[in-house]
C-alpha positions, 0 to 999 in steps of 0.5 A: 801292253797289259798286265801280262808283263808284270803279272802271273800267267795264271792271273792273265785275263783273256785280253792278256793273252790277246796281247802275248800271242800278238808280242810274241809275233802270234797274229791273226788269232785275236778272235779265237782266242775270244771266243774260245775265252783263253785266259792265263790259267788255259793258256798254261794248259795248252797242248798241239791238240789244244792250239789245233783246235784255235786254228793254228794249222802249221806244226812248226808256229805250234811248236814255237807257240808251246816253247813259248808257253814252257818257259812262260810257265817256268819263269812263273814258277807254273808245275810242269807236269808230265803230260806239259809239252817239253821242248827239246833244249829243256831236256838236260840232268833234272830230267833224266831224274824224272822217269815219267817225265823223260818218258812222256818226252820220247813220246812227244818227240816220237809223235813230232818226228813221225807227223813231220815223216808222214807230211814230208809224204804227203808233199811228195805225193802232192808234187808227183800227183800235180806234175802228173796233171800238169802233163796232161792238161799240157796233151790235152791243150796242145790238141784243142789249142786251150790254154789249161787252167791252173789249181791252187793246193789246199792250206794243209797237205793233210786235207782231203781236197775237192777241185771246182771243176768249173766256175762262172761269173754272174753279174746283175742285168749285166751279159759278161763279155768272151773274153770276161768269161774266158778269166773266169773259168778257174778251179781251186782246192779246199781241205774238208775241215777248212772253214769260211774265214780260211776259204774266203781270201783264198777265194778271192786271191783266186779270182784277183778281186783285190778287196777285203775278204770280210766285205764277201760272204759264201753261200750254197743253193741247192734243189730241196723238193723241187724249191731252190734254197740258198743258205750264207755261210757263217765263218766257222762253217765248213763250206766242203762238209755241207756240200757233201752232206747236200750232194747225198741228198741228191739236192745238186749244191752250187757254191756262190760268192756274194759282196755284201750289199753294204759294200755296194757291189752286186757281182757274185761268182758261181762255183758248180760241178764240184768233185773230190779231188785226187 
């Protein structure tokens, strides 16, 4: 490990804090916090808005992220001010003595408890709105003899989703068999906000390529002044976004997934007919 073990967090280099969020069991985050050149000093100032913005979408990993940080700063001799993220165990007598600080803690705790509420809702609707469509394909396929085609949720229950209505496989100078295209109609969700890196492996879990998401990038084709145009995605782009953002335009977007030419591979699925979710 580095230096973050020995040295003060306000000393910490942005690798240093590379190795804490790893040590502490915080993984997969090595490459926003690079980006984003989190040193000790920002670290110190993190706050849920700030660990939001890193792509930590979970409430509970960011309140384990901010405890964390608390008692780092503590042990530092780091100021805790009023406007520091104060886990409930903390709270005790020297507390009580600071008003502002007490204060600012209610609110946080006030704020916490009611994000909690209000996804425990959204879960709740989501359940009863998925049952509901689960009923309906169950009617609609025992009339037409189809087998219904299932849905994945978004990654977070507070996102605004879209379903894929239908989905079909390209693969170069190559006809797919019946039973190929059978597999291949599917449908899944995406929340506006989710970028490229979250809806990839997704993308691939659904169609079952047991691959490495990195070796696949996104593209949308759309129709501008009669031309086809097609664009790759980067990984912070927000797929959803733009393909409303094209949709409005009236230029008919189309999301497809390519394996790199690297990887040697020239099958590429076709994602069409998008509309909002419920």
């Amino acid at each position: 490990m580095g230096d973050f073990k020995t040295s003060n967090i306000i000393s910490w280099s942005v690798q240093d804090v590379v190795e804490w969020f790893n040590f502490n069991g915080f993984t997969g985050h090595d490459q926003k916090i690079i980006e984003n050149e989190i040193d000790g000093e920002a670290l110190s100032l993190m706050k849920n808005e700030s660990l939001i913005d890193l792509g930590i979408p979970y409430l509970g990993t960011r309140l384990l992220l901010l405890k964390k940080i608390y008692h780092i700063k503590k042990a530092h001799q780091v100021r805790i001010d009023s406007n520091s993220y104060i886990p409930e165990t903390a709270v005790g007598e020297s507390l009580l003595n600071n008003i502002d600080i007490y204060k600012k803690y209610l609110e946080q705790e006030n704020i916490i408890n009611g994000l909690v509420y209000e996804i425990d809702k959204i879960n709740m609707k989501a359940t009863d709105i998925k049952d509901s469509d689960s009923k309906t394909l169950n009617t609609k396929s025992s009339k037409n003899n189809i087998k219904p085609k299932k849905s994945i949720n978004a990654l977070n229950p507070k996102d605004i989703t879209i379903t894929t209505s239908k989905v079909k496989s390209e693969q170069t100078n190559t006809k797919s068999s019946p039973t190929s295209d059978s597999n291949t109609f599917k449908s899944f969700k995406i929340g506006t906000d989710e970028p490229c890196y979250k809806v990839l492996p997704h993308a691939l879990k659904k169609y079952n390529i047991d691959d490495d998401w990195r070796n696949y990038t996104l593209t949308i084709r759309s129709i501008k002044q009669g031309k086809k145009v097609e664009k790759s995605l980067k990984l912070d782009d927000k797929p959803l976004m733009i393909f409303q953002q094209l949709k409005e335009k009236g230029e008919k977007p189309v999301f497809v997934l390519k394996k790199n030419k690297s990887a040697n591979q020239d099958k590429k699925l076709q994602i069409e007919n998008i509309s909002p979710g419920p």
